[in-house]
PDB file of N, CA, C and O in Angstrom, chain B, residues numbered from 101:
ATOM      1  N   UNK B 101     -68.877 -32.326  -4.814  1.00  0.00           N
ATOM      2  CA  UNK B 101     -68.873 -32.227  -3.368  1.00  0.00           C
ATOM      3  C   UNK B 101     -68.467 -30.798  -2.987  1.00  0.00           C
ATOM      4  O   UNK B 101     -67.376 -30.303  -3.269  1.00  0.00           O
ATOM      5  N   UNK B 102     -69.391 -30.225  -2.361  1.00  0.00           N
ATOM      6  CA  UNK B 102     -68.961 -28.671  -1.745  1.00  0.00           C
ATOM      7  C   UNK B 102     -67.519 -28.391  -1.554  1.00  0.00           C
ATOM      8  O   UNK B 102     -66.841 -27.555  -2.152  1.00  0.00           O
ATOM      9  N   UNK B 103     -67.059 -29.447  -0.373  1.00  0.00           N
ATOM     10  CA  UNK B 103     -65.844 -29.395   0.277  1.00  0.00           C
ATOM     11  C   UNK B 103     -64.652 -29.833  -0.910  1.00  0.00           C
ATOM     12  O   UNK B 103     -63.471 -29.947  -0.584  1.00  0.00           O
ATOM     13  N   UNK B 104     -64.927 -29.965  -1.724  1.00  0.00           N
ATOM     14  CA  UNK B 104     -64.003 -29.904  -2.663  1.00  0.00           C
ATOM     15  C   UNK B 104     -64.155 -29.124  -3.905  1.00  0.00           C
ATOM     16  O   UNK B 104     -64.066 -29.390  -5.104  1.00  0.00           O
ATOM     17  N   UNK B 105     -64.339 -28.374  -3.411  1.00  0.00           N
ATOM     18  CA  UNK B 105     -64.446 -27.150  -5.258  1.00  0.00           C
ATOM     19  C   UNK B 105     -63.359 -26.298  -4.855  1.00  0.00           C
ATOM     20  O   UNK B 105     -63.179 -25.287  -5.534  1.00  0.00           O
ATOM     21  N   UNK B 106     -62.913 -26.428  -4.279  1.00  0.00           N
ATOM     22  CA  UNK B 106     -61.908 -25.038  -4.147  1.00  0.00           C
ATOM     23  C   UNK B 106     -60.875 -25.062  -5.589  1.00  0.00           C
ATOM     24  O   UNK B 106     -60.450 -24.034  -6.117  1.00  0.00           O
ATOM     25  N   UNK B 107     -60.622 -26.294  -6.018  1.00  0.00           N
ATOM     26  CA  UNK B 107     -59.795 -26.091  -6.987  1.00  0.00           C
ATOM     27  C   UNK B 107     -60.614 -25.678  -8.752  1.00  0.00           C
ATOM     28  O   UNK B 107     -60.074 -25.115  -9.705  1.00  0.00           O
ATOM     29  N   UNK B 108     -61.667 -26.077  -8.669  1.00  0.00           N
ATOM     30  CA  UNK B 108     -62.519 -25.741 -10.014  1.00  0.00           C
ATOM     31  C   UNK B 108     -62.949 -23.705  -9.404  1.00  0.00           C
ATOM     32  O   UNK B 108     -63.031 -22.741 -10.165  1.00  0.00           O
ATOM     33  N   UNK B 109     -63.104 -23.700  -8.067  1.00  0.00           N
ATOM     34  CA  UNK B 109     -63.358 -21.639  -8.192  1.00  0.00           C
ATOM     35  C   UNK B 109     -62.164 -21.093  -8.439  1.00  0.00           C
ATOM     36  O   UNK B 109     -62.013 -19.975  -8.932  1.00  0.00           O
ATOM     37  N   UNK B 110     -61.284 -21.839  -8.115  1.00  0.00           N
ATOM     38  CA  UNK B 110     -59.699 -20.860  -8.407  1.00  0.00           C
ATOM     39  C   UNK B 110     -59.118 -21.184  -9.634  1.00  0.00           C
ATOM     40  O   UNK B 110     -58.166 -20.443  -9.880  1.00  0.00           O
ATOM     41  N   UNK B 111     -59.389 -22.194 -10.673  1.00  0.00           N
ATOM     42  CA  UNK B 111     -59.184 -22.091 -11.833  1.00  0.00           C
ATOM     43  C   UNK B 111     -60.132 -21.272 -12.781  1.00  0.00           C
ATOM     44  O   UNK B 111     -59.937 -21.222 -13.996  1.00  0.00           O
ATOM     45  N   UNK B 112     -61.029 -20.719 -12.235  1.00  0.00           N
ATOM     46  CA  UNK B 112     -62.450 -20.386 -12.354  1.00  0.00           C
ATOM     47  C   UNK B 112     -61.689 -18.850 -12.568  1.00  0.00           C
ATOM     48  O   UNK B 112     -61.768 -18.049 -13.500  1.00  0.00           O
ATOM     49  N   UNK B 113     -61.025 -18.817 -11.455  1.00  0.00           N
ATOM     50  CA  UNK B 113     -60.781 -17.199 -10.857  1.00  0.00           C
ATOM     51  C   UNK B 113     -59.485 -17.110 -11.893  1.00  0.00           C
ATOM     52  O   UNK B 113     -58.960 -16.004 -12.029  1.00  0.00           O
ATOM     53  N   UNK B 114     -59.104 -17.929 -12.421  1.00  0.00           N
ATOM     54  CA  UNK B 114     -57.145 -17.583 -13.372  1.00  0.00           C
ATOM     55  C   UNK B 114     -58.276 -17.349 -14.721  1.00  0.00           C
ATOM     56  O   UNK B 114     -57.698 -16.800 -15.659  1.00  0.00           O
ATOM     57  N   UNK B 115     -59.276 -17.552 -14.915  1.00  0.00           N
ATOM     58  CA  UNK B 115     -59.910 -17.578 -16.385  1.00  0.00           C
ATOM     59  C   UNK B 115     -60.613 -18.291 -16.527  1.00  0.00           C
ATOM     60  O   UNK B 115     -61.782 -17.971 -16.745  1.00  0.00           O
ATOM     61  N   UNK B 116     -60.028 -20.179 -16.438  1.00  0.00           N
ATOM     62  CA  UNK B 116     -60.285 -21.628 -17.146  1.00  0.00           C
ATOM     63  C   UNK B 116     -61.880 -21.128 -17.179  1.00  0.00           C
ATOM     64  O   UNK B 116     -62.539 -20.760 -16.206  1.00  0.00           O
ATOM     65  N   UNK B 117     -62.304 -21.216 -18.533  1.00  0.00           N
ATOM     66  CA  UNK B 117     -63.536 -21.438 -19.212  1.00  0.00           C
ATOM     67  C   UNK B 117     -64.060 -23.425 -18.857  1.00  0.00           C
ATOM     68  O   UNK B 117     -63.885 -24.378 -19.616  1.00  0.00           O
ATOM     69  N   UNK B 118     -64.651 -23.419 -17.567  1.00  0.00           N
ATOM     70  CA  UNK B 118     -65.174 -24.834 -17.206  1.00  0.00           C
ATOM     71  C   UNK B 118     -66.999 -24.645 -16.488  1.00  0.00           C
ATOM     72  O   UNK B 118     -67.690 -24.086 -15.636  1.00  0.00           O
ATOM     73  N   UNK B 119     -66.993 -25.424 -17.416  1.00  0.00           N
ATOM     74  CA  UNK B 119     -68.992 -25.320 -17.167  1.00  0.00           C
ATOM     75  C   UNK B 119     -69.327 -26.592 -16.669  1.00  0.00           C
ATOM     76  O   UNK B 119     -68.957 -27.631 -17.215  1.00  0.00           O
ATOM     77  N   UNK B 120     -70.306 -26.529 -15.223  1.00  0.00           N
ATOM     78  CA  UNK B 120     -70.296 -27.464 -14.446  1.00  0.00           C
ATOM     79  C   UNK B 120     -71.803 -27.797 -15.265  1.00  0.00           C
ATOM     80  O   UNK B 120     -72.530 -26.892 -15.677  1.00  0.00           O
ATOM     81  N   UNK B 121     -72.127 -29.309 -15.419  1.00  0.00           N
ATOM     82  CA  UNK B 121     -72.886 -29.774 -16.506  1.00  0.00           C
ATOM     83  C   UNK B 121     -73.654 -30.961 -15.733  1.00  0.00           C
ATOM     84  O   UNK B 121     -73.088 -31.636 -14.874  1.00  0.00           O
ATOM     85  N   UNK B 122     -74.893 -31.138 -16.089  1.00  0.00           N
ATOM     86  CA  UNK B 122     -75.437 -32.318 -15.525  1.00  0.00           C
ATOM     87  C   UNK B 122     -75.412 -32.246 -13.267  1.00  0.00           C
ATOM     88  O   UNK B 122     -75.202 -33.067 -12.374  1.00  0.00           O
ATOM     89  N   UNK B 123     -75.628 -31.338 -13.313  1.00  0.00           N
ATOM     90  CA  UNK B 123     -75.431 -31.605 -11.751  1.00  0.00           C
ATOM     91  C   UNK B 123     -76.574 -32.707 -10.897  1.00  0.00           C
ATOM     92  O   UNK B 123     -77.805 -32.724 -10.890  1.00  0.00           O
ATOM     93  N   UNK B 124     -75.585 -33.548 -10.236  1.00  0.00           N
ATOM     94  CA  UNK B 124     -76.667 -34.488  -9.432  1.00  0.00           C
ATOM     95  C   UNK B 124     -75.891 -34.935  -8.428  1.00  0.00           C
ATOM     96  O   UNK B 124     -74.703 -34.796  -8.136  1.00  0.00           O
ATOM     97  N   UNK B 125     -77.260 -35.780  -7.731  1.00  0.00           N
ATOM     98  CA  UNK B 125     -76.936 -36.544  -6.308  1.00  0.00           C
ATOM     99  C   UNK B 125     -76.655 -38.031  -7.169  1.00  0.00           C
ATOM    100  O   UNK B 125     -77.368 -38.471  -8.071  1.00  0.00           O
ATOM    101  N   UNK B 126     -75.263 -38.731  -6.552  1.00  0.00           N
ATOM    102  CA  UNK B 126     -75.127 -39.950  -6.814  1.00  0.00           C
ATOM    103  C   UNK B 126     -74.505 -40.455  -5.445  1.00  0.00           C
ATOM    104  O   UNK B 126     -73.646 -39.796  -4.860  1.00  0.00           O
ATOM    105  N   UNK B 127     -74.969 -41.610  -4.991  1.00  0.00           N
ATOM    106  CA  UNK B 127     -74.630 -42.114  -3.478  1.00  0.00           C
ATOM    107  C   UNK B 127     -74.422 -40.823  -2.635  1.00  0.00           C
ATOM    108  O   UNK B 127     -73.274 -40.567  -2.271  1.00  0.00           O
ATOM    109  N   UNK B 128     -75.328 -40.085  -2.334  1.00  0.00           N
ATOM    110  CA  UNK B 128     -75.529 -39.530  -1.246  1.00  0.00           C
ATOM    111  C   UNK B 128     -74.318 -38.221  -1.174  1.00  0.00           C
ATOM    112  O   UNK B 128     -73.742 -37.667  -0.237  1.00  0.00           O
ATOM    113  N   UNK B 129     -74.287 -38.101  -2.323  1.00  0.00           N
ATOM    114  CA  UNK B 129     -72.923 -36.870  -2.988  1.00  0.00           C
ATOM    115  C   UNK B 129     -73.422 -36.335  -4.072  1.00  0.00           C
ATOM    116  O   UNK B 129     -74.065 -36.978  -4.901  1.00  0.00           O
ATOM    117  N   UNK B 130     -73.076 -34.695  -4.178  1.00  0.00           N
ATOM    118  CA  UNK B 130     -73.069 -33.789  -4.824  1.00  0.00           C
ATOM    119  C   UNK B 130     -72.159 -34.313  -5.989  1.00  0.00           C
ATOM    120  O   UNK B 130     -71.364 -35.117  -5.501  1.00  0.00           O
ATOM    121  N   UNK B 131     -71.963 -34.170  -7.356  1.00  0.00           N
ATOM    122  CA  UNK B 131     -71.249 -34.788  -8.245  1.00  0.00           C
ATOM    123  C   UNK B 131     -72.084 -34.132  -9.888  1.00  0.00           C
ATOM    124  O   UNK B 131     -73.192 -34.471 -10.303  1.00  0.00           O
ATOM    125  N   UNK B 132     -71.513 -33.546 -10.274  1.00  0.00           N
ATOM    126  CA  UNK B 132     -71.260 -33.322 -11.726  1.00  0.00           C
ATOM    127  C   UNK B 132     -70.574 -33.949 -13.033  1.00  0.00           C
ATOM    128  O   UNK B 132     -69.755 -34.867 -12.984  1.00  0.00           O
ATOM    129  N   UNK B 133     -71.077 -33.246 -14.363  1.00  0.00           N
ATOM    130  CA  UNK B 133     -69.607 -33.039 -15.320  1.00  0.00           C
ATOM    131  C   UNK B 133     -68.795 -32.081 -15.337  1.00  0.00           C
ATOM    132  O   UNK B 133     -68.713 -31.354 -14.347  1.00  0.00           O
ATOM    133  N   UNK B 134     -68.133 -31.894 -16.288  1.00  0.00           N
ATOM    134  CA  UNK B 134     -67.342 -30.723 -16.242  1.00  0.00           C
ATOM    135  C   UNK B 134     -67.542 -30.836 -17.952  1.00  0.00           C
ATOM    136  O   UNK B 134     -67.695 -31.781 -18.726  1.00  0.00           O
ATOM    137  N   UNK B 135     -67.459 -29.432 -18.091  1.00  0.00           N
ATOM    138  CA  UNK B 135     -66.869 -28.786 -19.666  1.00  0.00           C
ATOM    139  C   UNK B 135     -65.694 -28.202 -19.679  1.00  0.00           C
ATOM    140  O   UNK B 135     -65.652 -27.077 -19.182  1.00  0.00           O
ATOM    141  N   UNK B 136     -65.088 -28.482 -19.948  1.00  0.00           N
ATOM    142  CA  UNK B 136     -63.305 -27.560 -19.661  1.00  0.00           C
ATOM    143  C   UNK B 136     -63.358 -27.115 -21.258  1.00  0.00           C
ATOM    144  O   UNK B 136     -63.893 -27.854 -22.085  1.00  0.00           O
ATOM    145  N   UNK B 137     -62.830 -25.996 -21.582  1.00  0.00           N
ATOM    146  CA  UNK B 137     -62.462 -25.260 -22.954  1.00  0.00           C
ATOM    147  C   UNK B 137     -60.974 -24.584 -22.638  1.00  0.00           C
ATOM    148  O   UNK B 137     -60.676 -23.976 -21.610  1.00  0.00           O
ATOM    149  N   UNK B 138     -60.260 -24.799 -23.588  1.00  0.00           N
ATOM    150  CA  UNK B 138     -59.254 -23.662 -23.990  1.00  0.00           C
ATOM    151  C   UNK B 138     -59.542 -22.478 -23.516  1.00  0.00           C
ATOM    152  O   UNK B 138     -60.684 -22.065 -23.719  1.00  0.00           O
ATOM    153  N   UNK B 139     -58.524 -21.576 -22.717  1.00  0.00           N
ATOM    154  CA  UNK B 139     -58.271 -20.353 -21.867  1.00  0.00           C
ATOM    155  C   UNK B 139     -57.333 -20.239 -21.580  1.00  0.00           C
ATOM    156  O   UNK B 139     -56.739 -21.258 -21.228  1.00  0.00           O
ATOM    157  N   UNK B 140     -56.557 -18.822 -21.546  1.00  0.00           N
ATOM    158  CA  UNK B 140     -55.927 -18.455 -21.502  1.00  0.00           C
ATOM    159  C   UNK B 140     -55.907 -18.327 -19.835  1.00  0.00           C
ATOM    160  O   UNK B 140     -57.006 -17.895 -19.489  1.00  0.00           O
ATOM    161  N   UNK B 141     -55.018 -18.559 -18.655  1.00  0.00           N
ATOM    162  CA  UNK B 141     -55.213 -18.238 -17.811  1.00  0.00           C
ATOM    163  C   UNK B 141     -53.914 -17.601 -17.105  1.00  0.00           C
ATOM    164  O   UNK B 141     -52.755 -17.606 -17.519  1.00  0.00           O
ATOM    165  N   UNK B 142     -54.531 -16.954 -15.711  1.00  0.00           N
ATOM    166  CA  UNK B 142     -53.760 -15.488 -15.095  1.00  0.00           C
ATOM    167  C   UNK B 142     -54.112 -15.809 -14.437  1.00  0.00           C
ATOM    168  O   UNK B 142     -55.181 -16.402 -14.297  1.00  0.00           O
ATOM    169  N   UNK B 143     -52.590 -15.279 -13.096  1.00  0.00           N
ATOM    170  CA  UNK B 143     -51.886 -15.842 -11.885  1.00  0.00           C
ATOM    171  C   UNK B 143     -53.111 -15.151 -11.045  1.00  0.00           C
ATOM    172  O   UNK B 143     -53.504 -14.038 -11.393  1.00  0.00           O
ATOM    173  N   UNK B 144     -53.658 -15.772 -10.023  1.00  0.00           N
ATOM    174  CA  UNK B 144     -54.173 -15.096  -8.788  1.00  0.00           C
ATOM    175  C   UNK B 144     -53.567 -15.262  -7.274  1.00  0.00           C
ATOM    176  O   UNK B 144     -52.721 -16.095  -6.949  1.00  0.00           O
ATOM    177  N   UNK B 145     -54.122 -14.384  -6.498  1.00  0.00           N
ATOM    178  CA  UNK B 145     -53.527 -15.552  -4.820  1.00  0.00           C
ATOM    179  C   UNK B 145     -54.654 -15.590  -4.240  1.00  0.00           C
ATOM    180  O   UNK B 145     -55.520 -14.758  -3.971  1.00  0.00           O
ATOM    181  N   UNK B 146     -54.428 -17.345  -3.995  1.00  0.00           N
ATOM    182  CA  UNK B 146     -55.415 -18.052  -3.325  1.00  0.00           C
ATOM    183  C   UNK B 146     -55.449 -17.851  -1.993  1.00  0.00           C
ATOM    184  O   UNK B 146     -54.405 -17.671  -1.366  1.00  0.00           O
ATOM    185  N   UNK B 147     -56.668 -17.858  -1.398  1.00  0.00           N
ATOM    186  CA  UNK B 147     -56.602 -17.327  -0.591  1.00  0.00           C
ATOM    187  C   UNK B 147     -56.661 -18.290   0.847  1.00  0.00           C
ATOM    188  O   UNK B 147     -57.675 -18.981   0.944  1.00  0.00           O
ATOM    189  N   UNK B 148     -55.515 -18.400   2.123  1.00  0.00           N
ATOM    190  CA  UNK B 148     -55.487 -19.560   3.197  1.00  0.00           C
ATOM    191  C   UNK B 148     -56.434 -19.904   3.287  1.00  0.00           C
ATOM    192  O   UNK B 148     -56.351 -21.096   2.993  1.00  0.00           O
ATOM    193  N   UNK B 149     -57.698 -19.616   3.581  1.00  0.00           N
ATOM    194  CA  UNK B 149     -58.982 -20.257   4.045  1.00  0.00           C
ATOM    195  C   UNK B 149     -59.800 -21.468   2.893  1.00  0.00           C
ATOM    196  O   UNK B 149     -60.732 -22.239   3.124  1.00  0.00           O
ATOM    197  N   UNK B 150     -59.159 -21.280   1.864  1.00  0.00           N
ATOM    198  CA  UNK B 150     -59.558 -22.206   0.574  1.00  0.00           C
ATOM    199  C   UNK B 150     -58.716 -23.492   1.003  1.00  0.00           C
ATOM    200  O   UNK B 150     -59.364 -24.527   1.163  1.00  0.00           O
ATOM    201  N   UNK B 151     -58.014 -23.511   1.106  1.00  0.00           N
ATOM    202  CA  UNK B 151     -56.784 -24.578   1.447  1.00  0.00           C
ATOM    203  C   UNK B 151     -57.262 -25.720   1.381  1.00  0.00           C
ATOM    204  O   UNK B 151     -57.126 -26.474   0.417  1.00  0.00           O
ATOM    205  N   UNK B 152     -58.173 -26.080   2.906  1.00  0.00           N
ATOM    206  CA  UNK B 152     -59.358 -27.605   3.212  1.00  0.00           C
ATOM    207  C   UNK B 152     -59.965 -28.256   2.130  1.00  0.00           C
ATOM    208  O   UNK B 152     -60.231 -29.449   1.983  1.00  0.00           O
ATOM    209  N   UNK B 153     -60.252 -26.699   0.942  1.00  0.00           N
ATOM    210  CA  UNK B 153     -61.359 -27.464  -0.122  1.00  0.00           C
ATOM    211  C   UNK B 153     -60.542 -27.557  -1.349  1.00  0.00           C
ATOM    212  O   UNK B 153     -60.967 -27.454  -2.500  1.00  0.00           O
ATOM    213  N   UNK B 154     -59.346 -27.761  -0.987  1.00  0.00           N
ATOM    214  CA  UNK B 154     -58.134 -28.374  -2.317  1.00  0.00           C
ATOM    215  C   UNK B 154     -57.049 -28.706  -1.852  1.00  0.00           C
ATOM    216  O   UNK B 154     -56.123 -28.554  -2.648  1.00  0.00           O
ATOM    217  N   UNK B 155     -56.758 -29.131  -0.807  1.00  0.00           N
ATOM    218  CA  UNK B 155     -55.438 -29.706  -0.369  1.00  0.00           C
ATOM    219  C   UNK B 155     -55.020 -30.767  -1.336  1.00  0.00           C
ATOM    220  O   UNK B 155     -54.008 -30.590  -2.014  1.00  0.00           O
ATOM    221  N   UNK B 156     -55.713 -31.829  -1.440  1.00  0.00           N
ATOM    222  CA  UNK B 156     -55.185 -32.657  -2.740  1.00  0.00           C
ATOM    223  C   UNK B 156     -54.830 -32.199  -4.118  1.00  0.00           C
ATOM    224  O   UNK B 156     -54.414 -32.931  -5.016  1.00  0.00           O
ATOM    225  N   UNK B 157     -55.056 -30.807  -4.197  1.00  0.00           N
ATOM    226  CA  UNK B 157     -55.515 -30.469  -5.708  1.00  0.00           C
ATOM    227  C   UNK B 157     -54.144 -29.390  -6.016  1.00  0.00           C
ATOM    228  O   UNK B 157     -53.772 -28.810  -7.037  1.00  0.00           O
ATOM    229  N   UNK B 158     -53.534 -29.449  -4.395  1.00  0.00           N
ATOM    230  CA  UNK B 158     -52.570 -28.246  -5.039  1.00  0.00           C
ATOM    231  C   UNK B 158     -51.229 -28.517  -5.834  1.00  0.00           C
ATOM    232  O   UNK B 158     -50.506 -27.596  -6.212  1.00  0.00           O
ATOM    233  N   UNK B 159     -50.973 -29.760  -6.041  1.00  0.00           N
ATOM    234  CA  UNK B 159     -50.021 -29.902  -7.297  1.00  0.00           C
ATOM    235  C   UNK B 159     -50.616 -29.389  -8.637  1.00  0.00           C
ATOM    236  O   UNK B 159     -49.866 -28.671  -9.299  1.00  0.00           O
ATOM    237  N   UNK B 160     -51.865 -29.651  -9.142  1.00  0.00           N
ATOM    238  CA  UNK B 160     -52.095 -29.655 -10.394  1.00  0.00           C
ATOM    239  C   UNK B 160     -52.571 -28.155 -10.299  1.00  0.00           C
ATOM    240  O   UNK B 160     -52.687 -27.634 -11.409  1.00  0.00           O
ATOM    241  N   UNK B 161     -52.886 -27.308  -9.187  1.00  0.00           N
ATOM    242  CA  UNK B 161     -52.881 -26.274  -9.259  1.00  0.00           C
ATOM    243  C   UNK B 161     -51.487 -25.210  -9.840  1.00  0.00           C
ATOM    244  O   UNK B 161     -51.437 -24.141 -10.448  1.00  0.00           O
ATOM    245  N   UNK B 162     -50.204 -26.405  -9.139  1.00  0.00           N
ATOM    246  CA  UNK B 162     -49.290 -25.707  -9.245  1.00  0.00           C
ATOM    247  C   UNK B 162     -48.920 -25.555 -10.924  1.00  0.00           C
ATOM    248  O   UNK B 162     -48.330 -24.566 -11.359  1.00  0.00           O
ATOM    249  N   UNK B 163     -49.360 -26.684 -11.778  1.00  0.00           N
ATOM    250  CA  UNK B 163     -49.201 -27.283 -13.131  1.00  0.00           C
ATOM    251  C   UNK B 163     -49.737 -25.758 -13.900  1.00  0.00           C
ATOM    252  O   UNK B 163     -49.071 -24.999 -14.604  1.00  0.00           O
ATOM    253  N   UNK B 164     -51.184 -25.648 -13.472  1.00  0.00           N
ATOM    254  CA  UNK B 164     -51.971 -24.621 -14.081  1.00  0.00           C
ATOM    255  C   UNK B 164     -51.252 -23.531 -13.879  1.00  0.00           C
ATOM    256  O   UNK B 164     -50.746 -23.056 -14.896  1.00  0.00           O
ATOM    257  N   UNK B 165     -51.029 -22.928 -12.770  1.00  0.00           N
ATOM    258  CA  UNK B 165     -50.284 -22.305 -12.502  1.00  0.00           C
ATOM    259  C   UNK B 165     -48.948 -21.883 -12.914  1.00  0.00           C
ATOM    260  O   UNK B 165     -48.632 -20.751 -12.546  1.00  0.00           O
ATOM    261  N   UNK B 166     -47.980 -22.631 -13.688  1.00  0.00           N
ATOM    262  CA  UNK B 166     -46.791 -22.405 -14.581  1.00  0.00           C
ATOM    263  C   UNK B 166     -47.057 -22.175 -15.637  1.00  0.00           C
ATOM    264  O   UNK B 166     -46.183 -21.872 -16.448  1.00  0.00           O
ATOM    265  N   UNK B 167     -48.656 -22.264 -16.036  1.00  0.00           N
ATOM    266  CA  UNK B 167     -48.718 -21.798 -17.520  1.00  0.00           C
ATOM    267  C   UNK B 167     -49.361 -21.006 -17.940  1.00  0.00           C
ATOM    268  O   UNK B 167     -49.626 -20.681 -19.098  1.00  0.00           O
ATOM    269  N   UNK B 168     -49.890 -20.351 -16.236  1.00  0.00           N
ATOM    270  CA  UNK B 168     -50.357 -18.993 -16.347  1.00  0.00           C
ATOM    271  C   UNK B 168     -49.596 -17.599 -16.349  1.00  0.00           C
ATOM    272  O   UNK B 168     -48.523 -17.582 -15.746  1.00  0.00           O
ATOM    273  N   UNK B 169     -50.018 -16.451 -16.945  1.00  0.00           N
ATOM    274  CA  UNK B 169     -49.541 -15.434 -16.649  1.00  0.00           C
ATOM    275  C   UNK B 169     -49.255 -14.435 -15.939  1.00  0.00           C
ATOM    276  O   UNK B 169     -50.041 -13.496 -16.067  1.00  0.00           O
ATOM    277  N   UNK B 170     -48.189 -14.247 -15.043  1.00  0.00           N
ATOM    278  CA  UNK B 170     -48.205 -13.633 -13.981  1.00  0.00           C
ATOM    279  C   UNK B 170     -48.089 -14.099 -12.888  1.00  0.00           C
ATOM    280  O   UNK B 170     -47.259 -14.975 -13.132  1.00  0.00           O
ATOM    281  N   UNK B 171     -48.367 -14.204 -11.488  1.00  0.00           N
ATOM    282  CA  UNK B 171     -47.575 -14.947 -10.352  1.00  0.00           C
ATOM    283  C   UNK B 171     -48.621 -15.343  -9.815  1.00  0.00           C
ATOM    284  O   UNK B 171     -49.303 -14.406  -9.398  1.00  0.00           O
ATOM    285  N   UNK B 172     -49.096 -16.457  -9.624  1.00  0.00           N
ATOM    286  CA  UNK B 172     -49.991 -16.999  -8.731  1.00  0.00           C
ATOM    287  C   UNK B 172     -49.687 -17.369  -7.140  1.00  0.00           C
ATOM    288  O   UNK B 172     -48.733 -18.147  -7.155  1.00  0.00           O
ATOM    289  N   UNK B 173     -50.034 -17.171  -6.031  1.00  0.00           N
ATOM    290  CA  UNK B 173     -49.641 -17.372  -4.511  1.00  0.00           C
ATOM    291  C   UNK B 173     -50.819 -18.240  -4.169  1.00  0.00           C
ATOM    292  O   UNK B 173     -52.021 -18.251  -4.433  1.00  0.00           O
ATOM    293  N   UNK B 174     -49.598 -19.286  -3.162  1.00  0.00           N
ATOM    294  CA  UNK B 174     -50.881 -20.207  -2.683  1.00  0.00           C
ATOM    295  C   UNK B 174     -50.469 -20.207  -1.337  1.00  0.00           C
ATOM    296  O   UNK B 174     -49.251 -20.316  -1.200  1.00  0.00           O
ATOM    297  N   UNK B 175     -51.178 -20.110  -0.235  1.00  0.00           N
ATOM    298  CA  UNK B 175     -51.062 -19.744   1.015  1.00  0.00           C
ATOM    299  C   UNK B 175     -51.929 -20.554   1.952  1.00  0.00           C
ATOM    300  O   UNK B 175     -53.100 -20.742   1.623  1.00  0.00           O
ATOM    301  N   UNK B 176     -51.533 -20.985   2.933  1.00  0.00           N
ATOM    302  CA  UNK B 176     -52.154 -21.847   3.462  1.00  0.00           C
ATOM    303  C   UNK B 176     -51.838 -22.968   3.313  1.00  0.00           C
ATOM    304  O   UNK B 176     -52.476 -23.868   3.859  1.00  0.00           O
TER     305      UNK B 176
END
């Protein structure tokens, strides 16, 4: 779903090696796989206007985020 990728571009943006796989329409929704690989990932700041398209997502952002390098900011 569009309105929810914000958290797969900003893990995208720390490094995470994730390859969006199989893309299709299922019930009237955008919906994929995912490939996730081992990566090393680095702090970015997210930027307020992302916020809408990961509000649910920002705990596990915060997860990724402690085990990245360097300081990640989440705003918004």
């Amino acid at each position: 779903n569009p309105t929810r990728t914000g958290l797969l571009l900003t893990l995208q943006e720390m490094g995470a090696r994730i390859d969006i796989v199989d893309p299709r329409n299922e019930g009237g929704e955008d919906v994929a796989d995912l490939r996730v690989r081992y990566s090393e990932l680095k702090g970015v700041a997210v930027p307020p206007e992302r916020a809408p398209t990961m509000i649910d997502e920002y705990p596990v952002l915060a997860v990724a985020a402690s085990f990245a390098e360097g300081e990640t900011l989440m705003e918004g």
